[in-house]
N, C-alpha and C positions, 0 to 999 in steps of 0.2 A: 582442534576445530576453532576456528576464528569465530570471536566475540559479538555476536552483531546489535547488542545491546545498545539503543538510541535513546536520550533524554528524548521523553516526550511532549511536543509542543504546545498539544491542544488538552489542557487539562480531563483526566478524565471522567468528574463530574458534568465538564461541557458537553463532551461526547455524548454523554447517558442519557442528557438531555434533548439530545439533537434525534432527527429521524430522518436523516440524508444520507450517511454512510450506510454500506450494506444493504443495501436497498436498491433494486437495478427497474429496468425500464424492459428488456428481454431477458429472456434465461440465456444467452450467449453474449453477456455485455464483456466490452471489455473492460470495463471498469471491475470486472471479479478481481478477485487476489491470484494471483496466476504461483504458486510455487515453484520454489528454487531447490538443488537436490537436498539442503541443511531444511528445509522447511519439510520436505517430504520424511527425511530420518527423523524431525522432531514428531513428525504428527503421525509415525508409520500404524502406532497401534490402531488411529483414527480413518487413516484413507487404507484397509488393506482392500475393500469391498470396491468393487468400482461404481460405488455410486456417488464416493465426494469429489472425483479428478473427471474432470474430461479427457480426452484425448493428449491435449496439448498441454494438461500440468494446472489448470483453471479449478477452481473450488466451484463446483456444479451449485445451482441455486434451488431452492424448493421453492414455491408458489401457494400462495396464499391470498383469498381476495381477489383472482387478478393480479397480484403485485411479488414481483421475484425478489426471493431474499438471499441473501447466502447463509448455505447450510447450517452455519455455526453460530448467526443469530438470536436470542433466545426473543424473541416480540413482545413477550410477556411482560419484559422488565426492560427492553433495550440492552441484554446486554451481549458481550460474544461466551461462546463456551465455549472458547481455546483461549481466553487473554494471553496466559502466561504460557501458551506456547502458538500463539499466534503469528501468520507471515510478514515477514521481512516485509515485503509491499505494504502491509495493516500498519507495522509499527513506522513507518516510514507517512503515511498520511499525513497531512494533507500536502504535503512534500511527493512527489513523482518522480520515478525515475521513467525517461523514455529513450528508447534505443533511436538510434540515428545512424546512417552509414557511415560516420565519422567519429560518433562519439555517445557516448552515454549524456543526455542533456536532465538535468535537476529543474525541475518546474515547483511551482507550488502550484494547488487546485484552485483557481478564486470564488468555485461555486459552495466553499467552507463558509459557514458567518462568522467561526473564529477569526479564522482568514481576515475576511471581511473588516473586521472590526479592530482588527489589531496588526495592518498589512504596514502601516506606516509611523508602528510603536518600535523603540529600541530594542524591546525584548523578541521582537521578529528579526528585525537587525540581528541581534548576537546569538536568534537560531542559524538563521543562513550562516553566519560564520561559523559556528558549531559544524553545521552539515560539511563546508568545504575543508575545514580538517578532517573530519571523520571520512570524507569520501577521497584524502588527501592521502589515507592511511596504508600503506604497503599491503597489511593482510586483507583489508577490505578490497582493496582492490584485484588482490590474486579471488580475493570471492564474488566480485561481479564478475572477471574474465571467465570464469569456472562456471560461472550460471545465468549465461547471456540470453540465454532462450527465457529464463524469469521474466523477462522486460519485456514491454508493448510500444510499440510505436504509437502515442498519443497524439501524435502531427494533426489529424483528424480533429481534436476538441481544442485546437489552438486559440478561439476566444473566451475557450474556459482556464487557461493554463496564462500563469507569468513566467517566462524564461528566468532563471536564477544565474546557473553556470555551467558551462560543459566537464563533465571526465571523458579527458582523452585516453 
């Protein structure tokens, strides 16, 4: 099984802090975490019921307040209950991958304050390098061709998104 193991970029004290991720505006956003078929075997014990996958492979949300969470949220504390076996799309944050007819395109999200804050520091710099070797990587890439239906077409929130690089 290929490695899909990512330095993560947005510290995860910052995260735990924040109340933007996992957190949607409808229960059909697509900003859910959509699984890939390695995310479905890591989490089989957890989706066997069909009430965590939608149709289309989506981590269905629950509702609270008004306000849609995804399932594996815990609100209490901010935190997720699958960290460590959490979706390839999750560990990939604030970093996106969006399908395009031509290519897989690497976005970052700029509605992150990490982001925000730290868009035009070195150490963002030498994540995006990071990511183009890793997305540069032969078995990585036999594991996106293999799980192309994971990806969304984000073209739609394009003044929330910076173009990074294409995989062709």
């Amino acid at each position: 099984m290929t490695e899909l193991s990512l330095k993560q970029f947005v510290p995860s004290e910052v995260c735990l802090k924040c109340d933007g991720c996992c957190r949607y505006k409808e229960a059909d956003s697509a900003w859910r975490p959509k699984l890939g078929a390695g995310d479905q075997e890591r989490l089989a014990d957890l989706i066997t019921a069909g009430d965590v996958l939608d149709g289309q492979g989506y981590v269905k949300t629950i509702q609270h307040c008004g306000e849609h969470f995804c399932r594996f949220l815990k609100t209490t504390d901010n935190t997720c209950g699958i960290y460590t076996k959490r979706p390839f799309e999750c560990s990939l944050y604030p970093f996106i991958l969006s399908k395009a007819p031509d290519a897989i395109k690497v976005y970052v999200h700029l509605s992150c304050p990490y982001v925000q804050d730290h868009l035009s520091r070195p150490a963002y710099d030498a994540y995006v390098a990071y990511l183009k070797e890793f997305f540069h990587r032969a078995d990585i890439r036999g594991f996106l061709s293999g799980n192309k239906a994971m990806f969304h077409d984000y073209s739609s929130y394009a003044p929330e998104l910076l173009h990074l690089f294409d995989i062709s």
